[in-house]
PAMARKOL-794830 format. One record per residue (C-alpha): residue in three letters; x, y, z; residue number from 0. Coordinates in Angstrom, 2 decimals. Each point is the difference from the previous one (the first is absolute). Layout:
// residues N
miza res ALA&c1 X&c2 Y&c3 Z&n NUM
...
// end
This chain:
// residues 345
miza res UNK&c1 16.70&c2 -45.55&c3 -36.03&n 0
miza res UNK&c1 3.36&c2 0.58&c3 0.97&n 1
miza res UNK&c1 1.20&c2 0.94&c3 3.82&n 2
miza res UNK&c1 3.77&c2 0.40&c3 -1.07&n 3
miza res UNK&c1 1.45&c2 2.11&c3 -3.07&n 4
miza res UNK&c1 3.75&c2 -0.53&c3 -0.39&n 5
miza res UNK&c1 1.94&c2 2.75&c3 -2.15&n 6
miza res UNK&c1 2.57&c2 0.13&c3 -2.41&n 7
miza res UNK&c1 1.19&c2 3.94&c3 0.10&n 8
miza res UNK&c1 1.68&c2 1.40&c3 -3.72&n 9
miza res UNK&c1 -2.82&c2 -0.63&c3 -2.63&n 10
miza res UNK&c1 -2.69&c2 -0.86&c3 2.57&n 11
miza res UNK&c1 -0.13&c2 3.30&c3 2.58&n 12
miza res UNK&c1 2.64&c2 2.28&c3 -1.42&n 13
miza res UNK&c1 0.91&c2 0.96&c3 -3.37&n 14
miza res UNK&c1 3.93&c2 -0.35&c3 -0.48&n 15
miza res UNK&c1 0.47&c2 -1.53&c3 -3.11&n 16
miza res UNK&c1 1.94&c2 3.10&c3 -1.32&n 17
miza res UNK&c1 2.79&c2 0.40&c3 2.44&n 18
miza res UNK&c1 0.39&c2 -3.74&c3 -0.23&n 19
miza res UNK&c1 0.53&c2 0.28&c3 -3.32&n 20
miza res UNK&c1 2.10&c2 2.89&c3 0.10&n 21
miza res UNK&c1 2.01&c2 -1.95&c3 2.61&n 22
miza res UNK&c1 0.07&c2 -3.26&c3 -2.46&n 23
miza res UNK&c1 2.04&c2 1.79&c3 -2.64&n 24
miza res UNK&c1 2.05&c2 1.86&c3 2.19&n 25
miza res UNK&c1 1.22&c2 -3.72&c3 1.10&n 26
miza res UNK&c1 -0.12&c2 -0.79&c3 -3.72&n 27
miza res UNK&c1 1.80&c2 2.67&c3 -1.08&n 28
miza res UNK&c1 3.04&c2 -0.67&c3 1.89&n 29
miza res UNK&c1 0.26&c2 -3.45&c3 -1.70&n 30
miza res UNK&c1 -0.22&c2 2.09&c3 -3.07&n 31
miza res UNK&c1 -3.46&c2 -2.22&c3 -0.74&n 32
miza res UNK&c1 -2.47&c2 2.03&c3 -1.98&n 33
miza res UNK&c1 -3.00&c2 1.54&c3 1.77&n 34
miza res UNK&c1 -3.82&c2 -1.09&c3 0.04&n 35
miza res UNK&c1 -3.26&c2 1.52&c3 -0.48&n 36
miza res UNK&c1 -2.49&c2 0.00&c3 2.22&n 37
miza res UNK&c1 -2.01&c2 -2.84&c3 -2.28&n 38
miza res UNK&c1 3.13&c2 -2.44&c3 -0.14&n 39
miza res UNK&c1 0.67&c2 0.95&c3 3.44&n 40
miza res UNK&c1 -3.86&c2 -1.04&c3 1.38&n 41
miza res UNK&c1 0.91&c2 -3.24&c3 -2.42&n 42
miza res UNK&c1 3.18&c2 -1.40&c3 0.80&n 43
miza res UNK&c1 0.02&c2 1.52&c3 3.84&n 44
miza res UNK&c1 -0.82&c2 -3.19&c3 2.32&n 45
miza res UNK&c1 0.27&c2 -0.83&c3 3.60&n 46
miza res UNK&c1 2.40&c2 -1.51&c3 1.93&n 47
miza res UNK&c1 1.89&c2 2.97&c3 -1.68&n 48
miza res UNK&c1 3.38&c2 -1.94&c3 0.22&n 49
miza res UNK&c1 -1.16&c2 -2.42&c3 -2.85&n 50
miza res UNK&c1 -0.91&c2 3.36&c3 -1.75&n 51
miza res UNK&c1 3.38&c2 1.08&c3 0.35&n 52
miza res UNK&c1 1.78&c2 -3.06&c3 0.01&n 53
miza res UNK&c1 -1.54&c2 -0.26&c3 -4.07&n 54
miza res UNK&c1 1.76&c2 3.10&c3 -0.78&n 55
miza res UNK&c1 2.73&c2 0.16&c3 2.70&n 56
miza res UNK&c1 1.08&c2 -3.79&c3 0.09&n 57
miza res UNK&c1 3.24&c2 0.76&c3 1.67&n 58
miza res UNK&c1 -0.59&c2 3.13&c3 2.31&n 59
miza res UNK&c1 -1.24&c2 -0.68&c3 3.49&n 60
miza res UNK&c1 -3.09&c2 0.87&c3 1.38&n 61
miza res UNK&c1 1.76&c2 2.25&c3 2.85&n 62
miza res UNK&c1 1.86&c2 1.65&c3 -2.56&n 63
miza res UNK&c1 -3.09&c2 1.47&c3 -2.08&n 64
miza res UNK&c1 -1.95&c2 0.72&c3 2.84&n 65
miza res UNK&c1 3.24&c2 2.46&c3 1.12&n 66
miza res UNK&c1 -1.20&c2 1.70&c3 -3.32&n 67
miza res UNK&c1 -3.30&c2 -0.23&c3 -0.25&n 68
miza res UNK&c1 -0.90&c2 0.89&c3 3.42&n 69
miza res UNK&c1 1.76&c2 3.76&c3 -0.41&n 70
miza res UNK&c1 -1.59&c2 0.32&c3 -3.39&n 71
miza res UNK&c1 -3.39&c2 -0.60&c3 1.23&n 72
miza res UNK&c1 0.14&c2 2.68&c3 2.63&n 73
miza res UNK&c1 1.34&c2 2.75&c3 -2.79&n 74
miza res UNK&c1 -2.62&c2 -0.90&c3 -2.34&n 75
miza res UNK&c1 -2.03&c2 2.58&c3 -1.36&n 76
miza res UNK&c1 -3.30&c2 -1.39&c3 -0.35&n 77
miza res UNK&c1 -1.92&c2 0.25&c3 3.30&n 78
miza res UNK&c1 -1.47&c2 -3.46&c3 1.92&n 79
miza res UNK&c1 -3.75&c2 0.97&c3 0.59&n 80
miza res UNK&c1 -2.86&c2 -1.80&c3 1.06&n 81
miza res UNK&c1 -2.30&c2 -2.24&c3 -2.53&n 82
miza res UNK&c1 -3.45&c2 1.41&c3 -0.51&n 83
miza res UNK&c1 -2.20&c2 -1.80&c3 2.16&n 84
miza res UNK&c1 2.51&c2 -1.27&c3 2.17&n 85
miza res UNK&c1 -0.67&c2 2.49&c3 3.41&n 86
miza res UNK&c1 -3.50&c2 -0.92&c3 -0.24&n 87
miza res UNK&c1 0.09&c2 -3.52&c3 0.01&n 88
miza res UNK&c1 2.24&c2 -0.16&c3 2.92&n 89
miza res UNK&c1 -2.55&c2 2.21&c3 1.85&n 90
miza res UNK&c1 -2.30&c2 -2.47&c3 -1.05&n 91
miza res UNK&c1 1.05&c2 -2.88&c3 1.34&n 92
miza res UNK&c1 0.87&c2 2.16&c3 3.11&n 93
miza res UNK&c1 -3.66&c2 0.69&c3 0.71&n 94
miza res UNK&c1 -0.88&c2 -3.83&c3 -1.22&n 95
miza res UNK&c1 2.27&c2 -1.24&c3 2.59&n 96
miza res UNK&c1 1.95&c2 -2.05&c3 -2.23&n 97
miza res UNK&c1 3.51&c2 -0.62&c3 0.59&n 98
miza res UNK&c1 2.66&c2 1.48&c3 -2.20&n 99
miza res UNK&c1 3.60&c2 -1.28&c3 -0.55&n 100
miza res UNK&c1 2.80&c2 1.07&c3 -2.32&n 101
miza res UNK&c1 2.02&c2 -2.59&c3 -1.66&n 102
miza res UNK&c1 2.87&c2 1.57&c3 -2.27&n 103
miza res UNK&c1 3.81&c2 -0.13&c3 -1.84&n 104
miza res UNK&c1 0.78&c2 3.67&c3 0.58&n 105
miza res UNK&c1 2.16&c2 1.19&c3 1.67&n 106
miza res UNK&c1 -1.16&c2 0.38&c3 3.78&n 107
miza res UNK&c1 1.87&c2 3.60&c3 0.24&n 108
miza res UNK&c1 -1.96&c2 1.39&c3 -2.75&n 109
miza res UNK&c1 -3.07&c2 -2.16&c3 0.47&n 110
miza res UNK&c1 -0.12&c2 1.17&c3 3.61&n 111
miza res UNK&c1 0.63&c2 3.48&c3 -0.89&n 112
miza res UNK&c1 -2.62&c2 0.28&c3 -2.51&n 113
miza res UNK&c1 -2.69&c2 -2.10&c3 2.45&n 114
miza res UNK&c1 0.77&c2 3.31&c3 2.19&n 115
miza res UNK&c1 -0.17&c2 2.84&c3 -2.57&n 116
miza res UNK&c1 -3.18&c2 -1.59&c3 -1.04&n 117
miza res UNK&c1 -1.81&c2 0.09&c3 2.97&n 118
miza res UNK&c1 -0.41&c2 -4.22&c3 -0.64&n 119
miza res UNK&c1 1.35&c2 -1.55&c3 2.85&n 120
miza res UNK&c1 -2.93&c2 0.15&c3 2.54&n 121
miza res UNK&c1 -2.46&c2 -2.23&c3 -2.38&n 122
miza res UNK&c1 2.56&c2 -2.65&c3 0.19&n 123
miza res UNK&c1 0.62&c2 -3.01&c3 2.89&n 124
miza res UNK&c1 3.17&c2 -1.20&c3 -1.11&n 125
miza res UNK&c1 2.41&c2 0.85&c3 -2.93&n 126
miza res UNK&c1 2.52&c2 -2.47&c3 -1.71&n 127
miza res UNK&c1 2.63&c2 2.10&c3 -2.44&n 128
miza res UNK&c1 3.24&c2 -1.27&c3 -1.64&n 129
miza res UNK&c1 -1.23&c2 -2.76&c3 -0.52&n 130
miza res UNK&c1 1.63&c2 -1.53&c3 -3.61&n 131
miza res UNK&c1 -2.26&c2 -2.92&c3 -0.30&n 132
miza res UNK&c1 -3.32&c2 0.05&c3 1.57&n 133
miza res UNK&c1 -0.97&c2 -3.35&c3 -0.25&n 134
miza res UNK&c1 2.69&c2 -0.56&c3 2.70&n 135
miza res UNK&c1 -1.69&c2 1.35&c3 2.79&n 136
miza res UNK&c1 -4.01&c2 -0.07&c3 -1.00&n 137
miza res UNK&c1 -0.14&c2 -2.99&c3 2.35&n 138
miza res UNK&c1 1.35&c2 1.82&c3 2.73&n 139
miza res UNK&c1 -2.15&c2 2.94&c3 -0.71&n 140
miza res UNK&c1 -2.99&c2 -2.20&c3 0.25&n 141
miza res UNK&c1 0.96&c2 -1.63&c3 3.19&n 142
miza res UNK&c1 1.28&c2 2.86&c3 2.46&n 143
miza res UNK&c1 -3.46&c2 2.06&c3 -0.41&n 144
miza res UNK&c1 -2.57&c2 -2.95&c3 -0.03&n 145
miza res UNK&c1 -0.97&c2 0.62&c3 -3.65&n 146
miza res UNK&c1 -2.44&c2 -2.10&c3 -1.47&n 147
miza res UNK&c1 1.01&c2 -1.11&c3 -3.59&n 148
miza res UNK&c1 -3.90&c2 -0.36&c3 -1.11&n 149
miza res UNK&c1 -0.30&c2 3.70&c3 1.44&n 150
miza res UNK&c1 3.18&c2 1.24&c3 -1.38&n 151
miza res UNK&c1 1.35&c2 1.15&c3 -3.27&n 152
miza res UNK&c1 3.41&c2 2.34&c3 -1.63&n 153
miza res UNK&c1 -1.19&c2 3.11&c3 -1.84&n 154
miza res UNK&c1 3.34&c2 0.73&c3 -2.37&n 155
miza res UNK&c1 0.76&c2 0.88&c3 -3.85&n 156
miza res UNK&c1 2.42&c2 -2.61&c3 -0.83&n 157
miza res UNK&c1 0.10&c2 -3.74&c3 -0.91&n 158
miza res UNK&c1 2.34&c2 -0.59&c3 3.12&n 159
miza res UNK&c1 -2.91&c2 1.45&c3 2.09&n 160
miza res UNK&c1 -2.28&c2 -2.23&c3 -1.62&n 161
miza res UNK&c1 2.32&c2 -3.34&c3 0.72&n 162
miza res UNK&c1 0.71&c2 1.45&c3 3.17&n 163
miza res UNK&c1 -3.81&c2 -0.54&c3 0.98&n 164
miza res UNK&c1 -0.52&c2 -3.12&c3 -1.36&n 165
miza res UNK&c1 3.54&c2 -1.20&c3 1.80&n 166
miza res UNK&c1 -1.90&c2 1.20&c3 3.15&n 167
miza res UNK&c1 -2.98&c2 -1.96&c3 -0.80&n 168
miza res UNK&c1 -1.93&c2 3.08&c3 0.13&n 169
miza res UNK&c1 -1.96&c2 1.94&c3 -2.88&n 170
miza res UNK&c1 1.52&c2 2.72&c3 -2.62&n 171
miza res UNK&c1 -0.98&c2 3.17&c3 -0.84&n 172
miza res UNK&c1 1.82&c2 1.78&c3 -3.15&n 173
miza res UNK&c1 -0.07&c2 3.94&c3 -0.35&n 174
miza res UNK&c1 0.99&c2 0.93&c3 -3.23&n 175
miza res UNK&c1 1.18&c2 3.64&c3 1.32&n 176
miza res UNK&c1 3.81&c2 -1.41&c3 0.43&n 177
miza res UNK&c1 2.71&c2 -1.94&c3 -1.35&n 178
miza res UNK&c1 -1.21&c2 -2.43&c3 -2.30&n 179
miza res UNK&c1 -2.15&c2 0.24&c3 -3.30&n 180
miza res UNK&c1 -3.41&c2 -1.48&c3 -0.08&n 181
miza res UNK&c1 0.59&c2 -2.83&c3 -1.74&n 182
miza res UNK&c1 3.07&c2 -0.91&c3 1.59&n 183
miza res UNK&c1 -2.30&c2 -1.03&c3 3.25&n 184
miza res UNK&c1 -2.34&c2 -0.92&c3 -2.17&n 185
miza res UNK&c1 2.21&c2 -3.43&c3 -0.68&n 186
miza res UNK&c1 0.42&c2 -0.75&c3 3.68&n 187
miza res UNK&c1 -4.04&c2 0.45&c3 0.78&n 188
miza res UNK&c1 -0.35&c2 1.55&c3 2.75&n 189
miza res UNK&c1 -3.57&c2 -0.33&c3 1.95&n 190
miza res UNK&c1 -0.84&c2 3.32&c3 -0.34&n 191
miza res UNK&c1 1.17&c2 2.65&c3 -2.39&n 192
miza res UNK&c1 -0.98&c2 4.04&c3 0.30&n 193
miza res UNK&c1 1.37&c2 2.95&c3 -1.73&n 194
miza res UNK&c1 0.20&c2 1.83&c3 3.52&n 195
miza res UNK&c1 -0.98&c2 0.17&c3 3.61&n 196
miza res UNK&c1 -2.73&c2 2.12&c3 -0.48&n 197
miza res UNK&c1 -1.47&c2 -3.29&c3 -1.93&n 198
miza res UNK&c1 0.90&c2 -2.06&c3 2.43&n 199
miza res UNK&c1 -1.70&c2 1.71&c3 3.13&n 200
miza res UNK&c1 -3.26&c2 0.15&c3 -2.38&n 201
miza res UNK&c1 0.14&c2 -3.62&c3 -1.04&n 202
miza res UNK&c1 0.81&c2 -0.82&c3 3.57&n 203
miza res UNK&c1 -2.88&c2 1.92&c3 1.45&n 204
miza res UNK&c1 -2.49&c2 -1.32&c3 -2.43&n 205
miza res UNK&c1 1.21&c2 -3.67&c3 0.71&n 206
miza res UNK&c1 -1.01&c2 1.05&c3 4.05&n 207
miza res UNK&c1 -3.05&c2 0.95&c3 -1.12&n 208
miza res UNK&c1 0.46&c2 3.48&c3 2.25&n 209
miza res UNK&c1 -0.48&c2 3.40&c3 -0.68&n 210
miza res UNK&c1 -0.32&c2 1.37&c3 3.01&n 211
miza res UNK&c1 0.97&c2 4.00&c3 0.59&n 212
miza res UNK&c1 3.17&c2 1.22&c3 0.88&n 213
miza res UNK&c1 0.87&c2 2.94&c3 2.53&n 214
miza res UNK&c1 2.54&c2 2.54&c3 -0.04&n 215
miza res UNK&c1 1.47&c2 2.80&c3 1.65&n 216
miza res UNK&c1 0.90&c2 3.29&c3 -0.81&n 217
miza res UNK&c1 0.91&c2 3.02&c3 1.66&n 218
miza res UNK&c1 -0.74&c2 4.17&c3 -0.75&n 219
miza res UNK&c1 3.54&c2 0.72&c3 1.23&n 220
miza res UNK&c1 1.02&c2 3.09&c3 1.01&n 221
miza res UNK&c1 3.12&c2 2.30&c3 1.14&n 222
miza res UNK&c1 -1.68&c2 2.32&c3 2.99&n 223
miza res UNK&c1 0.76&c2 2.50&c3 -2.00&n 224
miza res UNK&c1 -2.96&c2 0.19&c3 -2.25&n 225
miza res UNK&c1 1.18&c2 -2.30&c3 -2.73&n 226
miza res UNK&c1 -1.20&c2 -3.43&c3 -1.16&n 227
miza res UNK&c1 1.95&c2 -2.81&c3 -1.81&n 228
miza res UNK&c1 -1.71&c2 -1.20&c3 -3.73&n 229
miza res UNK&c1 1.57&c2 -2.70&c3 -1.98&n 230
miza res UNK&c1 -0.66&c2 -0.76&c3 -3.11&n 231
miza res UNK&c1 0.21&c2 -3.42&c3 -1.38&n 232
miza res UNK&c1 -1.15&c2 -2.22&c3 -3.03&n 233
miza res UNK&c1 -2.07&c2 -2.44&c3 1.91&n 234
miza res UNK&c1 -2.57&c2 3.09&c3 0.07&n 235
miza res UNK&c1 0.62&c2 0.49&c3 -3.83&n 236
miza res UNK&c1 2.48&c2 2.75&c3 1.23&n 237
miza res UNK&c1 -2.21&c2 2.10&c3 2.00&n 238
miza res UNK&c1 1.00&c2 1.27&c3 3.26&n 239
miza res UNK&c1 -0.89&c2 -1.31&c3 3.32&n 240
miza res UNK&c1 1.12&c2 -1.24&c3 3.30&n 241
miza res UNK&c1 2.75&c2 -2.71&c3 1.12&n 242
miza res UNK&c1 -0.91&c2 -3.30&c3 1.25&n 243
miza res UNK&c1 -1.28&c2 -3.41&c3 -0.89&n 244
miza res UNK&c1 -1.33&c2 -3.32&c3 1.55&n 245
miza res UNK&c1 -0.13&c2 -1.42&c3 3.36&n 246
miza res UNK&c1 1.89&c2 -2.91&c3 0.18&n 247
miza res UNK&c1 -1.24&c2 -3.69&c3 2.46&n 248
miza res UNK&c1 0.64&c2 0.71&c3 3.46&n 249
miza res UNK&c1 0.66&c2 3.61&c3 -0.19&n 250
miza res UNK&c1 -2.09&c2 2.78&c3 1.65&n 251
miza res UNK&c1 -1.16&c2 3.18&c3 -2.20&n 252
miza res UNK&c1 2.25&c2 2.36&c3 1.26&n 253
miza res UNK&c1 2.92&c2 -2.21&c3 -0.28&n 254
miza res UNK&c1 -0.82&c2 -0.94&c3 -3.26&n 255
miza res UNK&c1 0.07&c2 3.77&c3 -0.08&n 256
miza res UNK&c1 2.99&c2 1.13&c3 0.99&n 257
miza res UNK&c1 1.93&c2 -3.09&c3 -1.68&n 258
miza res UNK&c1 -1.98&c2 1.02&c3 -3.58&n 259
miza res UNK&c1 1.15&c2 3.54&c3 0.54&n 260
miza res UNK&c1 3.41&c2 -0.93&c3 0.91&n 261
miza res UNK&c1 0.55&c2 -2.19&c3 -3.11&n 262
miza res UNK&c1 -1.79&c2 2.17&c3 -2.27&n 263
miza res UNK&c1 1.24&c2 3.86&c3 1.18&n 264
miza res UNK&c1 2.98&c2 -0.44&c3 2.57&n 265
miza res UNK&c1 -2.03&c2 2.01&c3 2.72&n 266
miza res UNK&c1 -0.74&c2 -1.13&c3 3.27&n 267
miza res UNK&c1 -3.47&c2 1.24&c3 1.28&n 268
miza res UNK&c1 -1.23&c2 1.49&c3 3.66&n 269
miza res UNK&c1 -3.75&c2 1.08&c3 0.89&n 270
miza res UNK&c1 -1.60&c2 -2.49&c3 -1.94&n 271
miza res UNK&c1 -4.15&c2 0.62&c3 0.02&n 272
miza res UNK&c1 -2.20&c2 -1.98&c3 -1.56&n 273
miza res UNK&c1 -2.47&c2 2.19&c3 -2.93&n 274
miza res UNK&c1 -1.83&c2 -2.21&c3 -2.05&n 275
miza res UNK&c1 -0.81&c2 -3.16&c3 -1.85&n 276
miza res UNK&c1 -0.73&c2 -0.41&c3 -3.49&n 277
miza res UNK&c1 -1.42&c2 -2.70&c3 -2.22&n 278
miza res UNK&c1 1.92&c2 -0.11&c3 -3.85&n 279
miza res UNK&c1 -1.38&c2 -2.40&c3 -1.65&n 280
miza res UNK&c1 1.42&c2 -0.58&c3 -3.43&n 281
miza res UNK&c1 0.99&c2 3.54&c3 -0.59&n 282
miza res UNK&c1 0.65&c2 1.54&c3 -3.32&n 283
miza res UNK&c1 3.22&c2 1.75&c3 1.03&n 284
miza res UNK&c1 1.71&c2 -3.28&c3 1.10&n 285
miza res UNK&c1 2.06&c2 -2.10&c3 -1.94&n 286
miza res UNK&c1 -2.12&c2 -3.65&c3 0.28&n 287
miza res UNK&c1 -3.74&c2 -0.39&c3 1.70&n 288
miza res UNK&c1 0.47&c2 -0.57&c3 3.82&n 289
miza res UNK&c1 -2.31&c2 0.79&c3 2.65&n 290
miza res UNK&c1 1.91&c2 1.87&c3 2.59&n 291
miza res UNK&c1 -0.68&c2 0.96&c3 3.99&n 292
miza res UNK&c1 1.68&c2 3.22&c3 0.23&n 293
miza res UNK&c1 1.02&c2 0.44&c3 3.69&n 294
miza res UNK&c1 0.59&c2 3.89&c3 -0.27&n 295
miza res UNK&c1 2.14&c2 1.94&c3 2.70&n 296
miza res UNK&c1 1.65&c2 3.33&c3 0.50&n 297
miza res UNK&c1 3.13&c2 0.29&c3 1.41&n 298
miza res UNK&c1 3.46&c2 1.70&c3 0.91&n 299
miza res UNK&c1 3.50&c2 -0.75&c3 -2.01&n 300
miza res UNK&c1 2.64&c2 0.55&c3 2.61&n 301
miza res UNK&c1 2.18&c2 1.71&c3 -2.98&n 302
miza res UNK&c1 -0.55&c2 0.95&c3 -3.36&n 303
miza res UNK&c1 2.39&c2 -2.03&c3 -1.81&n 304
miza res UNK&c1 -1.73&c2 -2.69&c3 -2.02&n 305
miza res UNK&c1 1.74&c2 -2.62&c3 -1.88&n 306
miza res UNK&c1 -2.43&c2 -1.58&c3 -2.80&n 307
miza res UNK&c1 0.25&c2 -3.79&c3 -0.64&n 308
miza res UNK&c1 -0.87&c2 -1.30&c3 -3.66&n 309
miza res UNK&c1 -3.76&c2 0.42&c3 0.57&n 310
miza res UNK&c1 -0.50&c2 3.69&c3 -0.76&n 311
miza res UNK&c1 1.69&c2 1.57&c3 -2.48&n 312
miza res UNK&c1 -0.11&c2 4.07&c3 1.91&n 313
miza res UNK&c1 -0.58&c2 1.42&c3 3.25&n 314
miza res UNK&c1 -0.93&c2 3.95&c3 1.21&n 315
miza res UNK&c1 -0.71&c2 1.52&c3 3.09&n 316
miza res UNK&c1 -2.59&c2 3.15&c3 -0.42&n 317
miza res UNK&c1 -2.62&c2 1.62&c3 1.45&n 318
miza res UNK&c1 -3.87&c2 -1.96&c3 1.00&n 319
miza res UNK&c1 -1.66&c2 1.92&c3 -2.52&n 320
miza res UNK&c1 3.29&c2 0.27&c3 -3.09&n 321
miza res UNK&c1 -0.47&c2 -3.58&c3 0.76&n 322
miza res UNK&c1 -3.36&c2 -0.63&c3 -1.36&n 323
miza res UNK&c1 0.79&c2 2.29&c3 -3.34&n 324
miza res UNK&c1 2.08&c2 -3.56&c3 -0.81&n 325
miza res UNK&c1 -1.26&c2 -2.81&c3 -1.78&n 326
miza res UNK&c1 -0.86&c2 -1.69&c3 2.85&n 327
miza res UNK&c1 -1.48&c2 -3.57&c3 -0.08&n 328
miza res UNK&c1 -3.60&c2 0.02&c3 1.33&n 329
miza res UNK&c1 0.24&c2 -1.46&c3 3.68&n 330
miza res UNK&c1 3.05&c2 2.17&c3 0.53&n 331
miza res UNK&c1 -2.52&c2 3.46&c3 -1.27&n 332
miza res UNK&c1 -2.39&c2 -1.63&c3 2.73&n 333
miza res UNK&c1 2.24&c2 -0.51&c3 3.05&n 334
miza res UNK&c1 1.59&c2 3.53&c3 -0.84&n 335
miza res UNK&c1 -3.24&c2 1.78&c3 -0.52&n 336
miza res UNK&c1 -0.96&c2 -1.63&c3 3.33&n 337
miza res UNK&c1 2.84&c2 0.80&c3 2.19&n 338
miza res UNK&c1 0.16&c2 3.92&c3 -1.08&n 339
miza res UNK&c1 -3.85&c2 -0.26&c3 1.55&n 340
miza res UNK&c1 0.79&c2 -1.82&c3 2.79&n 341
miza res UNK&c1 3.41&c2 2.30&c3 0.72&n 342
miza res UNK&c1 2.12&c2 -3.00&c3 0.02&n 343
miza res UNK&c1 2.66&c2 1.54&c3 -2.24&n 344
// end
């Protein structure tokens, strides 16, 4: 089993293949070089990027593109978002207490801005970005947090990733959500190979031999004013429901709380009370079987302003009983029809 995950970021936990390659042709295009396609992209695309570039720019300097490429990538169209699968399996090794890292070439601006708009940056100990060739510092990685290279291995979606972790001694894990085509890893054989996260955490899980339940929190939320918050969101097949989401090692239930609804709505709570638990146990309604604690409360948002992350797709704040007219998932219908009885809202 391994006690330390290391991370590569574009291809692995975030999806920004498109601006990248809207940036790429930008550069291109002012060398009057002809544009790619996503597929020749994903083929010829390699890391360290300056041998990429050095093939088609031979005499340009690497400062030089970067002064175009970086502008380019921050006007691009397409929108950086997170990989399927991605949010859960840092939550998962959060609550496994095992020890996260992020070892990447982008640009530690934009890396470090999008670890923030994200809501990532809390699941991780340390963070390595800018970095052109990996393999340079994998040593050092290894050595300044005590990481055991039987215990360790690099989760990324390229073939640099891949040589990166056996440079490091330690084992490779290819994604093939990113970068590189499937049988372009293929011919550097990495240990392990999975067409996403979601994979991984199973296969992972299975090889512990654990299936143990998971607990949650979530909160009725309300304004004092007689109206509650429902999101919807397509982990519940799109039904409507209430914000929050696992409690993480080390972390109390109301903290876990007030950190889920923070993330996941914007608001900050008050008059937190405690209402109910709930067993779901491989619900229907949810996206995957899981057997869930739900740690239900009711509570105050100090203002009515709520800011959704990517994990619901709507929000609405109406009356208790308008409320349950939705398509409300089932626990949510419970801890509703429960709190109009017991006043609470």
């Amino acid at each position: 089993m391994f006690r330390n995950l290391i991370f590569d970021w574009s291809g692995t936990l975030v999806d920004d293949l498109g601006p990248v390659i809207e940036a790429t042709n930008a550069v291109l295009g002012k060398y009057e070089i002809a544009a790619l396609d996503r597929e020749s992209f994903r083929r010829a695309f390699r890391l360290p990027y300056r041998e990429f570039y050095a093939e088609l720019l031979p005499d340009v300097s690497l400062e030089e593109l970067e002064a175009h490429f970086r502008p380019a990538f921050d006007a691009a169209v397409t929108p950086v978002t997170v990989l399927p699968h991605a949010r859960e399996k840092l939550e998962w090794c959060s609550a496994l207490g095992i020890r996260a890292f992020v070892l990447t070439s982008m640009d530690t601006l934009a890396f470090e801005r999008q670890m923030d708009d994200f809501g990532f940056r809390h699941h991780f100990e340390a963070t390595y970005s800018g970095v052109l060739d990996k393999r340079e510092i994998i040593h050092q990685i290894l050595e300044t947090h005590g990481l055991n290279p039987a215990e360790t291995a690099f989760v990324g979606d390229m073939t640099h990733d891949v040589e990166t972790a056996r440079h490091g001694g330690i084992s490779s894990i290819a994604v093939l959500t990113g970068y590189n085509h499937a049988e372009i890893l293929a011919a550097v054989r990495p240990d392990l190979t999975v067409p996403d996260l979601g994979v991984l955490r199973g296969l992972l899980d299975r090889r512990r031999g654990v299936s143990r339940p998971v607990a949650t929190v979530g909160a009725l939320i309300h304004d004092g004013n007689g109206h509650v918050l429902m999101v919807r969101t397509h982990k519940w097949g799109d039904r409507w429901g209430i914000p929050g989401g696992k409690i993480e090692r080390g972390e109390s239930s109301t903290d876990a709380l007030r950190r889920e609804i923070r993330e996941e709505t914007g608001l900050e709570l008050r008059d937190i009370e405690f209402a109910l638990v709930q067993d779901c146990i491989h619900s229907p309604e949810f996206k995957r079987p899981e057997h869930f604690l739900l740690l239900n409360y009711v509570a105050r948002a100090t203002s009515a302003a709520v800011t959704l992350n990517d994990e619901a797709e709507e929000f609405v704040w109406l009356a208790p009983a308008d409320a349950l007219a939705l398509n409300l998932n089932q626990p949510t219908r419970f801890l509703l029809t429960e709190a109009l009885e017991k006043g609470l809202v």
